[in-house]
C-alpha positions as CSV (number, residue, x, y, z in Angstrom):
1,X,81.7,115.3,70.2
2,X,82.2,114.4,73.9
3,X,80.4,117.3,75.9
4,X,82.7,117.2,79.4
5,X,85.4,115.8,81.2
6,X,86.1,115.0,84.5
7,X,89.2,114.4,86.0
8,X,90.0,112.2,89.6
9,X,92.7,112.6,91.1
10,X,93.8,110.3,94.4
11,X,96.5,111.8,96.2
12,X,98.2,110.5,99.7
13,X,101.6,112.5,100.6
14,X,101.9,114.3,97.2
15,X,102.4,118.3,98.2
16,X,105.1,118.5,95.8
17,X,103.6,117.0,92.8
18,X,99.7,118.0,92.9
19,X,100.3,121.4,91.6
20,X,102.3,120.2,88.7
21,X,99.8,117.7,88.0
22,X,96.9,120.2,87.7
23,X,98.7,123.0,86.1
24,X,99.3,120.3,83.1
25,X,95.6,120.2,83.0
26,X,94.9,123.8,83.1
27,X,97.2,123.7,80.1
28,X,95.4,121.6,77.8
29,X,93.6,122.6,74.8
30,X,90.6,121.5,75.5
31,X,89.1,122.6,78.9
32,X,88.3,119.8,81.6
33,X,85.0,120.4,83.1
34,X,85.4,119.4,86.5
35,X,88.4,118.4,88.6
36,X,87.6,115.7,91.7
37,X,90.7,115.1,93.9
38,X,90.2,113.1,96.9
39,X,92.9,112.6,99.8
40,X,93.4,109.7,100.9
41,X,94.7,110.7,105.0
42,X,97.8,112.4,103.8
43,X,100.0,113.6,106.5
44,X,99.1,117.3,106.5
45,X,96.4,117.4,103.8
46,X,96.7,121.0,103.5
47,X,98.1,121.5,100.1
48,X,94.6,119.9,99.1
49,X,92.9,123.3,100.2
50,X,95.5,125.2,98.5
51,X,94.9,123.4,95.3
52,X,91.0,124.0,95.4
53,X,91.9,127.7,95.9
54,X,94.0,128.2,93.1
55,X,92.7,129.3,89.8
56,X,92.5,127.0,87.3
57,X,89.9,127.0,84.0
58,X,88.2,124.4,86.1
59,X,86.9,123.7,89.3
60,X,88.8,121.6,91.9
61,X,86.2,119.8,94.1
62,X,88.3,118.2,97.5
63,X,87.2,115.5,99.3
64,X,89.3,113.9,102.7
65,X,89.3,110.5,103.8
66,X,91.1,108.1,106.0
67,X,93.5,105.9,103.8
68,X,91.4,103.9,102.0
69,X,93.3,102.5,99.6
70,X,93.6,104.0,95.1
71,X,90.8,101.8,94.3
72,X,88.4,103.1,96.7
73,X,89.9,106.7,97.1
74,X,88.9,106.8,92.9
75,X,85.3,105.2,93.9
76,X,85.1,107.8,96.6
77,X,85.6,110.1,93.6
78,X,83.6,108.8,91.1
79,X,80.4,109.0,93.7
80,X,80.4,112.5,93.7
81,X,79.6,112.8,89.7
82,X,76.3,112.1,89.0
83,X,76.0,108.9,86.8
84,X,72.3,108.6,85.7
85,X,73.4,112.7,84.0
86,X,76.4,111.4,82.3
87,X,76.7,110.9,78.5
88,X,77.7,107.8,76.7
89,X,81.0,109.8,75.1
90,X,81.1,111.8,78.3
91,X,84.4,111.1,79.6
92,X,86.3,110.2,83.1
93,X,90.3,110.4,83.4
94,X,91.6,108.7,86.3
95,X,94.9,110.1,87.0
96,X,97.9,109.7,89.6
97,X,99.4,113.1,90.5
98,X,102.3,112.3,89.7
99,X,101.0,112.3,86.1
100,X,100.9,114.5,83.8
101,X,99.3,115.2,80.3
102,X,100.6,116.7,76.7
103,X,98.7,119.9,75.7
104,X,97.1,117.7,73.2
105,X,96.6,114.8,75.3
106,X,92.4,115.5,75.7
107,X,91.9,116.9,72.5
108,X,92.9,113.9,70.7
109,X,91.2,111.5,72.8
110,X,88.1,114.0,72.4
111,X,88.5,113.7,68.5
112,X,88.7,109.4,69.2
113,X,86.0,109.4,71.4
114,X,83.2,109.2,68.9
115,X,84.5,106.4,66.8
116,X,84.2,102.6,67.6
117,X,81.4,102.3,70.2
118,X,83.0,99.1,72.2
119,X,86.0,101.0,73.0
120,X,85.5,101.5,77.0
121,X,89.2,103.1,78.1
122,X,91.8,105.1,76.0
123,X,95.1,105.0,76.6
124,X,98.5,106.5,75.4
125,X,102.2,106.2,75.2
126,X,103.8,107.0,79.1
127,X,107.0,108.5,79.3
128,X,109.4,108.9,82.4
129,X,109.7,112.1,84.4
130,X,112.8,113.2,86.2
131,X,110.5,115.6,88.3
132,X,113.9,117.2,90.2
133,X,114.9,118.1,87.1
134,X,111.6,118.9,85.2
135,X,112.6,117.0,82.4
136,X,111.2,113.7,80.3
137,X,113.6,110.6,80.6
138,X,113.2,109.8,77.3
139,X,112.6,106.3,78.3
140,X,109.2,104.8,78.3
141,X,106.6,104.0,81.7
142,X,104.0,102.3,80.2
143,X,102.6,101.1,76.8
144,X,99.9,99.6,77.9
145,X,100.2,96.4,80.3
146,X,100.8,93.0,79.1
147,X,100.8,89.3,80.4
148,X,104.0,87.3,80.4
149,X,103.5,83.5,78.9
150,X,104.5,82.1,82.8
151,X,101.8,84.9,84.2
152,X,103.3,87.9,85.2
153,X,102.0,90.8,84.5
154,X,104.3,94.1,83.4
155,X,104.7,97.8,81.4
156,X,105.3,96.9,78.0
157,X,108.7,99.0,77.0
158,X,109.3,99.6,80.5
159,X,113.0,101.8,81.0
160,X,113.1,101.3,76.9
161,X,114.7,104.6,75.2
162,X,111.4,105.7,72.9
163,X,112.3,105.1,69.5
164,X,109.1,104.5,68.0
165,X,108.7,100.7,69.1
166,X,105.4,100.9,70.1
167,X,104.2,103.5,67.5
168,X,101.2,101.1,66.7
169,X,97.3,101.9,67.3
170,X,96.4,98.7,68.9
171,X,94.0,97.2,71.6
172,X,95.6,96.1,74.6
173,X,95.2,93.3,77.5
174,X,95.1,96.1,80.5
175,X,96.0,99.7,80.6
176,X,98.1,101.7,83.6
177,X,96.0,103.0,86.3
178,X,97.9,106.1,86.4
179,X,96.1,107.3,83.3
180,X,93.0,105.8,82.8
181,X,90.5,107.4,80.7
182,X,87.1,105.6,80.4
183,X,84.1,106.6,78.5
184,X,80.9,108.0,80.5
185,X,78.9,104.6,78.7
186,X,82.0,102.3,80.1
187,X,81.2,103.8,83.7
188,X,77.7,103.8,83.5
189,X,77.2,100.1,82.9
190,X,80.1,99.3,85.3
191,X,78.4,101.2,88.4
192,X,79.8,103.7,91.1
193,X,82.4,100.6,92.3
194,X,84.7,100.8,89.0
195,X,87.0,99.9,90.9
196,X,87.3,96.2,92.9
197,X,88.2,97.8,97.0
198,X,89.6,94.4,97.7
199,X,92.8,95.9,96.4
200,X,94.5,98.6,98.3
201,X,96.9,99.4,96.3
202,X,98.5,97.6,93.2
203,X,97.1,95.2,90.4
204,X,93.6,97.2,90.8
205,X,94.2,98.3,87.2
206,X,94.9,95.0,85.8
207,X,91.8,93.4,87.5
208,X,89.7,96.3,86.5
209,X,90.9,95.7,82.8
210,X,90.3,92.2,82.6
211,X,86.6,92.7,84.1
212,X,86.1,95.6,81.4
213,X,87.3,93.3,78.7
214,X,85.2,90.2,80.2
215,X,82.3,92.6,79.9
216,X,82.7,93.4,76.2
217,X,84.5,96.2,76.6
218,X,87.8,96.9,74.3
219,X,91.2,99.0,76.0
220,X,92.6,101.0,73.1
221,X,96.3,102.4,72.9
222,X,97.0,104.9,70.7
223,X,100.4,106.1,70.6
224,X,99.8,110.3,69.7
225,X,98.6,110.3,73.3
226,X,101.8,111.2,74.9
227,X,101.7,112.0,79.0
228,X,104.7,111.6,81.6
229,X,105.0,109.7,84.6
230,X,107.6,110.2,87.9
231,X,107.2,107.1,89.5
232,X,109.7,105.4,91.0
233,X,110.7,102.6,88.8
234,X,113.7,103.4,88.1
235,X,114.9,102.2,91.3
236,X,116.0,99.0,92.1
237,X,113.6,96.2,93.1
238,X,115.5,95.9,96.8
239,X,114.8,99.6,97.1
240,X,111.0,99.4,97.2
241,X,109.7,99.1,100.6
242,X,109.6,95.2,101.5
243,X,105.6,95.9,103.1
244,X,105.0,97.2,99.5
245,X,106.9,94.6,97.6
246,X,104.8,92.1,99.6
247,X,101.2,93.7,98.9
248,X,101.6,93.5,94.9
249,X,102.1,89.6,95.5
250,X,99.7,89.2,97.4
251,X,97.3,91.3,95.1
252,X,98.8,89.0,92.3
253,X,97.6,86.1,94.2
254,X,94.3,87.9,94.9
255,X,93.9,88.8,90.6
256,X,94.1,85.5,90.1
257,X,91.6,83.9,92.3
258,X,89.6,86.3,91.2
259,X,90.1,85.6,87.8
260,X,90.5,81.7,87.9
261,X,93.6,80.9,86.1
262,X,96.7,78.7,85.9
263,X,98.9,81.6,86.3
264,X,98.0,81.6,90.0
265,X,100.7,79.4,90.2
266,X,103.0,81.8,89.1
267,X,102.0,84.2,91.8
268,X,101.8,81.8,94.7
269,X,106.0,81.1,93.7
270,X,106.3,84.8,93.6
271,X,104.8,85.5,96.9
272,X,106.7,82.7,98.7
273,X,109.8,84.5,97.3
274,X,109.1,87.5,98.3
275,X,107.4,86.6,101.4
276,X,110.5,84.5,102.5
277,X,113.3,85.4,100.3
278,X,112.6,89.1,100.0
279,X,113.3,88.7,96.4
């Protein structure tokens, strides 16, 4: 039986969506033991405060920084549990706040927790979010992330209508960073720097996942766990800011090296078309 669970939340700029994040929380059936979320030099970081003063079945620790980056902003946040106290089936959920969970999201993941011993990181089924309009999408985020046979990386059912596709328990190459649930023996071995800081932002999930797996470690999906995500890819590629576009390929270059491959290929053609064609 896992004994608690904490929750990390890094948050730059999201006022609006915080609130809805952790009130999903407070509404799940089993109650989270201790809620970490670290700002990472939002504009007016506030609605931070405001969060920690609210009352939720679980505290709401707060911690500012400058912008330094999800991977270290979740490092940041993972620093303030104490490791050496943390139990094997304990478990840490890394979470955007723009994510949020099913009432029965932690309960089932509590109830899979105690099984296979090699499983490191749980994952579940992510649905879109129309956040304006409170509503799911109905089309699937995430399923867990795969690897192209040319290299790239990508969601697996990613804008798909959700008709079951995916409705398979399965272990998976990488899991979504914006609901990451590891188990307290998975964090232990790995250390305070889970996550690799040489990435600011994007492909820190991937790397992350190919280290855990290198290490042993196995990434389970299990379809039941249903949450919902509002980011932004529904828009078009040309839409995404060109300085942010550029970063991922860079980062895909940067996965890659550190993870020797012939798909680095791949990403040096994508960079040099984004870099130069702003593809």
């Amino acid at each position: 039986m896992t004994k608690k669970i904490y929750v990390i939340v890094v948050t730059h700029n999201s006022g609006e969506l915080l609130p809805a994040c952790l009130g999903y929380l407070n509404g799940a059936a089993v109650a989270v033991t201790d809620v970490i979320v670290v700002d990472c030099g939002s504009e007016d970081a506030a609605y931070v405060d405001v969060a920690a003063d609210m009352r939720y079945r679980f505290p709401v620790r707060v911690i500012k920084t400058d912008n330094i980056g999800f991977g270290a902003g979740n490092n940041r946040g993972l620093a303030e549990l104490d490791l050496g106290g943390l139990a094997d089936d304990d478990l840490v959920l890394f979470m955007n706040p723009d994510t949020f969970i099913s009432e029965n999201w932690l309960s089932l993941v509590v109830d899979q927790c105690g099984g296979d011993a090699s499983v490191g990181v749980i994952s579940g089924k992510l649905l879109g979010f129309d956040f304006k309009e409170r509503r799911g999408t109905g089309k699937i985020d995430s399923t867990g992330v795969f690897r192209a046979w040319y290299g790239r990386w990508y969601d697996r059912g990613q804008g798909e209508e959700d008709q079951g596709q995916y409705d398979g328990c399965e272990a998976v190459p990488a899991v979504c960073g914006a609901l990451f649930c590891c188990r307290g023996a998975c964090i232990k071995k790995t250390g305070e720097k889970f996550f690799d800081e040489d990435f600011f932002l994007y492909k820190e999930d991937i790397e992350l996942s190919i280290r855990l797996r290198k290490n042993g470690w196995k990434l389970l999906y299990n379809p039941e766990l249903i949450a919902f995500h509002c980011r932004g890819w529904q828009k078009r590629r040309k839409e995404v800011n060109f300085s942010l576009r550029l970063m991922s390929a860079k980062n895909e270059i940067l996965l890659y090296r550190k993870h020797l491959s012939p798909y680095i290929l791949w990403a040096g053609v994508k960079y040099g078309l984004v870099r130069f064609f702003r593809l």
